[in-house]
N, C-alpha and C positions, 0 to 999 in steps of 0.2 A: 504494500500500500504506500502510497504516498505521505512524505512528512515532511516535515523541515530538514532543507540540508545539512545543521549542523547536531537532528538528530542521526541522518543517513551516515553521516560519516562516524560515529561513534559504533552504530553497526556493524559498518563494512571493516574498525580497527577488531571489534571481537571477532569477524570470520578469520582474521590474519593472525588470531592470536593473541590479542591485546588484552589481558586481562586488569593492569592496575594501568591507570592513568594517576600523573601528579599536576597539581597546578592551581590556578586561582578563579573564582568568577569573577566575570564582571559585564557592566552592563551591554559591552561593545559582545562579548563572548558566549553568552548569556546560553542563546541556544543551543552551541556542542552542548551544552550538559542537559538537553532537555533527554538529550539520548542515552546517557548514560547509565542510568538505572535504567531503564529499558533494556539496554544491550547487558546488563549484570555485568557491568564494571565496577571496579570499586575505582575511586576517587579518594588521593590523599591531599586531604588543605593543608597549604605550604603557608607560611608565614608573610614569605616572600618571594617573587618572583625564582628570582637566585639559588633559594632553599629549591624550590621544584626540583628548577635544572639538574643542580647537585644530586638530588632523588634520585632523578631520572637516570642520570648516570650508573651511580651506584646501584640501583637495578637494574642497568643493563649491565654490569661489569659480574653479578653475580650470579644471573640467568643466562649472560650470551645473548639474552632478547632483546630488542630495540627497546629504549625507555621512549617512554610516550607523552610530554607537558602540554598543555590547553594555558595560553597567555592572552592577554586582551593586548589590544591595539596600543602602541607608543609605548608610554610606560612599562608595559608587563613585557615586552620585545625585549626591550634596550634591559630592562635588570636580567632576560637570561641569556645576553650576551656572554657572561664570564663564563658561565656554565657550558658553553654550545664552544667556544674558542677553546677550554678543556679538554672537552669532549673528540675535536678537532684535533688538538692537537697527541692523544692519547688513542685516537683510533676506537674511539666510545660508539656502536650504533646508538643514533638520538633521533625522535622526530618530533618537533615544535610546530603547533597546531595555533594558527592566531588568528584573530579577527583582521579586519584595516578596514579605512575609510569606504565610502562607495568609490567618493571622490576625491580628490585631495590638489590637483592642478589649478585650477579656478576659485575656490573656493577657500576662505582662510578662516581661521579662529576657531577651530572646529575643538572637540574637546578628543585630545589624547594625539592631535595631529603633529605629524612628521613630515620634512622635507621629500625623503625616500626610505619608510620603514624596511624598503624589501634589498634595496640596495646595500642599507646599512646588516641587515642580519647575513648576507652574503661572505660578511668579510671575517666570519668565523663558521662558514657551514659548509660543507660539501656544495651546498647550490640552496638555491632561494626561488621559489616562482610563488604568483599570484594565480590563485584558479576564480576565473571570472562565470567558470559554470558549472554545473553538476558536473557535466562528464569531465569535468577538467580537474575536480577536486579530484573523483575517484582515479583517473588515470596520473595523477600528481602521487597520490600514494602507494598504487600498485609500483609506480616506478622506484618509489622509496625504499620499498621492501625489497624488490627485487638488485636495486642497490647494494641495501645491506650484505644480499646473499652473497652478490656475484664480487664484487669489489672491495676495497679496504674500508671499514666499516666507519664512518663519518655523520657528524648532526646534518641533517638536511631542516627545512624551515617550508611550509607550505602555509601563504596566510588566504583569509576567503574574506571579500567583501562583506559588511553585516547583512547590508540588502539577499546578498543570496545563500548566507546561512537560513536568515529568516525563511525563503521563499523555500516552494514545497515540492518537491524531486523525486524521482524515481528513486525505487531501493539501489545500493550499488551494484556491480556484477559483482557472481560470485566468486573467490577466490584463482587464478591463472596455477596453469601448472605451473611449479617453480624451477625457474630455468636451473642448469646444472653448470658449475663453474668448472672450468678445465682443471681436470688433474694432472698433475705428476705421473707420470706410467714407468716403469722397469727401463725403457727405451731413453728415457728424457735424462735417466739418473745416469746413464754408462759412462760420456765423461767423468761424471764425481768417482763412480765407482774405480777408473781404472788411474786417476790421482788417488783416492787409497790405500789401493793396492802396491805401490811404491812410497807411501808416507811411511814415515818413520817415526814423524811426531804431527802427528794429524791434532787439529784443535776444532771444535764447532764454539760458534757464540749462538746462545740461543735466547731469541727476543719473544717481544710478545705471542709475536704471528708463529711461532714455532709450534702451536697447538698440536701436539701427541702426548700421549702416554706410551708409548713406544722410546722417547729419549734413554730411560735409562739400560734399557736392552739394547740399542743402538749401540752406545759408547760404551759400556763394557766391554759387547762380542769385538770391538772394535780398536781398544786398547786405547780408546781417545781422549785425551783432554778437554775440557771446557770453562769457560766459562759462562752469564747470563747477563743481560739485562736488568734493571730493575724490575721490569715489566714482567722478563722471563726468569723470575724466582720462583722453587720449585719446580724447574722443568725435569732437572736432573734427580728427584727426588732426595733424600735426605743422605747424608753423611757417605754419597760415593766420592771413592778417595780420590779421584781425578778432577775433581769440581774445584776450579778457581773462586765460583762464589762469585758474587756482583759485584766485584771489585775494575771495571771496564775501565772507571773514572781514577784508581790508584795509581802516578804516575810507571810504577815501578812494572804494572799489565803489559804497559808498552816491548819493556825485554822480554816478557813470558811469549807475547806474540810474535815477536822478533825471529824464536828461536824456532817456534812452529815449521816443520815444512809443507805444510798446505793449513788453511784457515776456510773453515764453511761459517758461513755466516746466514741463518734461516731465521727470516721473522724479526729484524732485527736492522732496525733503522741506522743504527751508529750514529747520530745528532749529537751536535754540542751535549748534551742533558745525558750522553749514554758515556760520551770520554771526555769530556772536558780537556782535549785537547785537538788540534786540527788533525793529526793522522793515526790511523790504527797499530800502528806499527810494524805490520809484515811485512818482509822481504820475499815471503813464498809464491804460489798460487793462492788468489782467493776466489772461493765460490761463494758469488750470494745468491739467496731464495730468498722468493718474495711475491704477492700479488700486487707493489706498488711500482708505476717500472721508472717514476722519479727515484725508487731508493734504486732500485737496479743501476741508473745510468748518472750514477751521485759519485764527489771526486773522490770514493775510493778504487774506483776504476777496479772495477773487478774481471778478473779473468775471463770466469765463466760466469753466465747470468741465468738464471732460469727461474719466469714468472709462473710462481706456482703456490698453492698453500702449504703452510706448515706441518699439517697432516698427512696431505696426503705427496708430499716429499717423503717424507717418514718411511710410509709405507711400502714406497717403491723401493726405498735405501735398505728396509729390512726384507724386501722380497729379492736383496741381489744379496744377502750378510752372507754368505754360505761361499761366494765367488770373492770374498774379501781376506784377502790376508791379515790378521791382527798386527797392530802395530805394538812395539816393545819397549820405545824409549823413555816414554812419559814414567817416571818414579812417586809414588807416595809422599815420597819423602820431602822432596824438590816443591809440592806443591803446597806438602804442608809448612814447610818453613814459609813458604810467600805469603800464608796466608796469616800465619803469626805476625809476622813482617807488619804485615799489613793493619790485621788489629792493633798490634801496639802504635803504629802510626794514626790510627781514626783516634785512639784513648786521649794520645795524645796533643790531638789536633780541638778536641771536644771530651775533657776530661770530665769523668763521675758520674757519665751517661751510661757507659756498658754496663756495668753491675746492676743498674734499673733496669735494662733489655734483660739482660740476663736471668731477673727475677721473673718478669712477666711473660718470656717463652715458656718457662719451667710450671708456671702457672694456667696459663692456659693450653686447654685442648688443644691437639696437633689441628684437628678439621677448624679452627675459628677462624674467623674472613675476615679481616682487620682494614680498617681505613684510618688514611694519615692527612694531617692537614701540613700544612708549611714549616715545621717546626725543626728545630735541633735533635731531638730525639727520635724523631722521623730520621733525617739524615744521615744517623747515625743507624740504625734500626736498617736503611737500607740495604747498608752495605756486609752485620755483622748478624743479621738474623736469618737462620737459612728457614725456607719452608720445604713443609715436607708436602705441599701439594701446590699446583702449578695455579695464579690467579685467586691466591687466596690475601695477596697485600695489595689494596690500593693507593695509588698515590698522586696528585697532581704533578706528575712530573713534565711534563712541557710544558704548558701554559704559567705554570704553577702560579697557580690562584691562593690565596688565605680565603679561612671559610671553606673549605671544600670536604673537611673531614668528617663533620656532624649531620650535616644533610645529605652525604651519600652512604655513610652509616646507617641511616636510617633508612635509605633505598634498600639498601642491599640484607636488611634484618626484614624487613617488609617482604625482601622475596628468599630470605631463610628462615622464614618462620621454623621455631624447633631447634634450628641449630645455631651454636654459637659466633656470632658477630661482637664485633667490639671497634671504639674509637681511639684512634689515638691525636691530641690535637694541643697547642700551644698557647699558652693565655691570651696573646695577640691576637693569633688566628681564630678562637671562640669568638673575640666580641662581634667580627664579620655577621655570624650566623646562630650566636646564641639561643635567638628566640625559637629557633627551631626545635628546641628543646622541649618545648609544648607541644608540638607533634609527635615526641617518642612517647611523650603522658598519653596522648590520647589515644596512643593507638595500643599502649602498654605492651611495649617491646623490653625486651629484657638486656637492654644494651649496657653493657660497661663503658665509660666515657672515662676513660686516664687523660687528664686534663694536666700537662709539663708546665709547671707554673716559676719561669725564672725570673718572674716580675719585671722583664724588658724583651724589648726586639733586639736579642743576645746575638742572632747571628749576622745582625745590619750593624751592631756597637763592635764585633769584632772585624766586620770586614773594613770595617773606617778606622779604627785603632792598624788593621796592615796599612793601609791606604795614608796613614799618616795624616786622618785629618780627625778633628777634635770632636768625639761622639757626639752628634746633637739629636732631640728629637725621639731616641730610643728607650723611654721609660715614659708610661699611660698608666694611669691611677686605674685600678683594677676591682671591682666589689668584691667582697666576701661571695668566693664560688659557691660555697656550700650550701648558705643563705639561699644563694639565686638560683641555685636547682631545687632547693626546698622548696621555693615560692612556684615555681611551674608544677609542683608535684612530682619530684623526682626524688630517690634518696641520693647522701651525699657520704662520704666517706673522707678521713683528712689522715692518713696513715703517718705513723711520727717516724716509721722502719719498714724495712722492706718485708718484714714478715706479713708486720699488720697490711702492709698494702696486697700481697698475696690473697690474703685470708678477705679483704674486701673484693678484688677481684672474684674469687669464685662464687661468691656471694650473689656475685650482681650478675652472672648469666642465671642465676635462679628466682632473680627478682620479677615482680609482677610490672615494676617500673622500670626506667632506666637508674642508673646510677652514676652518679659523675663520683671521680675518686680524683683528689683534690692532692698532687704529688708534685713536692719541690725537691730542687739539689739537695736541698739537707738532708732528705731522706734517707744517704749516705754518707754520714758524716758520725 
């Protein structure tokens, strides 16, 4: 039957799968949501525009499934910019659903009006279009999904005039076959395979897009060294002896690459944000894999290149393992000293943090999905906490937004319900997005919120202290955390040692609320 387009399109997101929407009403927006409870979506009220986005993310980073926001026109756009540039810059599937003017050329003073709403969300999304009709909304969203599938997974932005959400449309079609993205096949892999078969110290880096559970059977039968990504933590599973660890960004990676004679690199962008330095360091062959063929044809000039997904690379590499001679050089030993190496150099670079990592690994469940906001402990945490499962730490690392760790925390506890989720986030980076915090009450998620309170922006007063210039501006008057997750209905914990702050942790995946746990450097003292 016929309804309002922007109940049609809430529809047509539940045939594709859409089951949580995040996001805000408003009067321009009004109608998507006439659909919603119709289509049995559930709908989470965001605080903030920002908070959505965040959501959004963090439900898609922990389902794999596109997060799905509903924003009003002007305003509600421009606040989930930060969120969609993130999203963007992490390889997040997102899709942002907005109202816009009828008109906006001729006519001024309109309430929520933009220059070019559609131009400006372009400059953080995969693409941007205006659907001026029914068919053009539904064929704007098939194309989005089909997107996500086939390409590197990016926010797209689709906004609909009010006039023709109002107006009343055919149902959408029904779901398309889903196209099939090229794979990797035995044939694509034989180059890699027959570099292999004469390495001697073979290395893989493995990024986000490296998606298998196949890695750790790969580089054993294979005698391989590795390293990961921030992104790709976890891929190598826990405690194999050849795992460099996310140490990409440690200057000293550079000789461990150096010494490699061949380097595979799958899923795994190498950005400023993955080495903090201009070259990878190999002298070898390098193979990269990828479905982006900007990273392919990027100045580390790789040898061989093949546009392919991370999985199903995998699978061809372990359908040739049998034709592969194992390599012998890589030592235990060699890899463990680089990585002591390495830790005493993070202690040192950000001392009295590791032994608080250290508590709350030993604390929490290996399966807990953890989100980080912009913080020192974060930082640190990246590079010296392994997971024992691949996508279970997030992190603003590209964009890197403050505010990002509370409201995608609570995307991602939203779509684990049952199992354990946790925050981890810096007294700075809360006040961003604090009030979000009324959304974990209301939904009564059981989130832990380790809230690293060094009462200043410690890692902007140290890089101005190298910088040789006189810290300014790095210490904000802070409220009593404890108080202010009390007052939203949250419990609060303030641990005076690392015991107590344990014994509050497990506490608060059992809680009916969330729980903020209230932890300074002294904690270790």
């Amino acid at each position: 039957m016929k309804r309002p387009l922007g109940a049609q399109i809430s529809h047509m997101l539940k045939d594709r799968g859409v089951d949580v929407i995040f996001g805000i009403p408003g009067v321009h927006n009004q109608e998507m949501y006439r659909g919603i409870e119709e289509a049995e979506i559930t709908h989470v009220l965001a605080r903030h525009e920002q908070g959505a986005g965040f959501m959004a993310d963090g439900y898609a980073r922990a389902t794999g499934k596109p997060g799905v926001a509903y924003v009003i026109t002007g305003p509600g756009l421009c606040n989930i910019m930060t969120p969609m540039g993130q999203a963007y810059a992490d390889s997040v599937p997102m899709l942002v659903m907005s109202s816009c003017l009828d008109e906006s050329q001729t006519m001024q003073g309109q309430l929520h009006q933009m220059k070019d709403q559609r131009g400006a969300a372009e400059t953080v999304a995969d693409w941007s279009r205006e659907a001026k009709t029914a068919q053009a909304a539904y064929g704007l969203v098939e194309r989005a999904f089909e997107d996500f599938a086939l390409s590197r997974p990016r926010p797209k932005h689709i906004q609909v005039p009010i006039a023709q959400l109002e107006a009343n449309a055919e149902p959408a079609p029904f779901p398309n076959q889903a196209a099939l993205r090229t794979k990797a096949l035995p044939p694509d892999v034989a180059p890699v395979v027959s570099l292999l078969n004469i390495a001697r110290r073979p290395l893989f880096i493995l990024g986000g897009g490296a998606r298998s559970n196949a890695w750790r059977q790969i580089l054993t039968q294979l005698g391989a060294a590795c390293f990961t990504t921030f992104a790709g933590r976890g891929m190598a599973g826990l405690n194999y002896a050849l795992d460099f660890g996310a140490n990409l960004s440690r200057p000293g990676s550079a000789d461990v690459i150096g010494s490699a004679d061949l380097v595979v690199a799958v899923g795994a962008e190498l950005g400023e944000v993955d080495l903090w330095r201009e070259t990878l360091g190999h002298s070898a062959h390098l193979v990269r894999v990828d479905i982006d063929p900007n990273v392919l044809s990027d100045h580390h000039r790789a040898g061989i290149k093949l546009q392919a997904d991370g999985e199903s690379f995998a699978n061809a590499l372990w359908a040739a393992i049998d034709d592969i001679k194992p390599a012998t050089c890589w030592t235990r030993e060699e890899v463990a000293e680089a990585r002591r190496a390495w830790r005493a150099e993070i202690d040192a670079e950000r001392p009295g943090i590791i032994p608080v990592l250290d508590a709350l690994r030993d604390t929490m469940p290996a399966e807990t999905m953890i989100y980080s906001d912009m913080t020192q402990i974060a930082y640190v945490a990246k590079e010296v906490w392994d997971m024992a499962y691949p996508y279970h730490w997030h992190h603003p690392t590209g964009f890197g937004t403050l505010g990002y760790g509370l409201p995608a925390g609570i995307g991602g506890a939203v779509a684990r319900r049952g199992k354990p989720t946790a925050v981890i986030a810096g007294d700075y980076g809360f006040h961003y997005t604090m009030m979000e915090l009324g959304v974990a009450v209301e939904l009564g998620l059981s989130l832990p919120i380790i809230l690293w309170d060094n009462d200043k922006l410690k890692e902007i007063e140290d890089s101005m202290v190298r910088g040789q210039i006189a810290p300014n501006s790095v210490v904000a008057h802070n409220p009593d955390f404890c108080k202010l997750a009390e007052a939203f209905g949250a419990l609060s914990a303030a641990p005076s040692n690392l015991q107590e702050m344990q014994v509050a942790v497990r506490a608060a995946f059992d809680a009916p609320v969330p729980t903020l746990i209230h932890v300074t450097p002294d904690i270790v003292k």
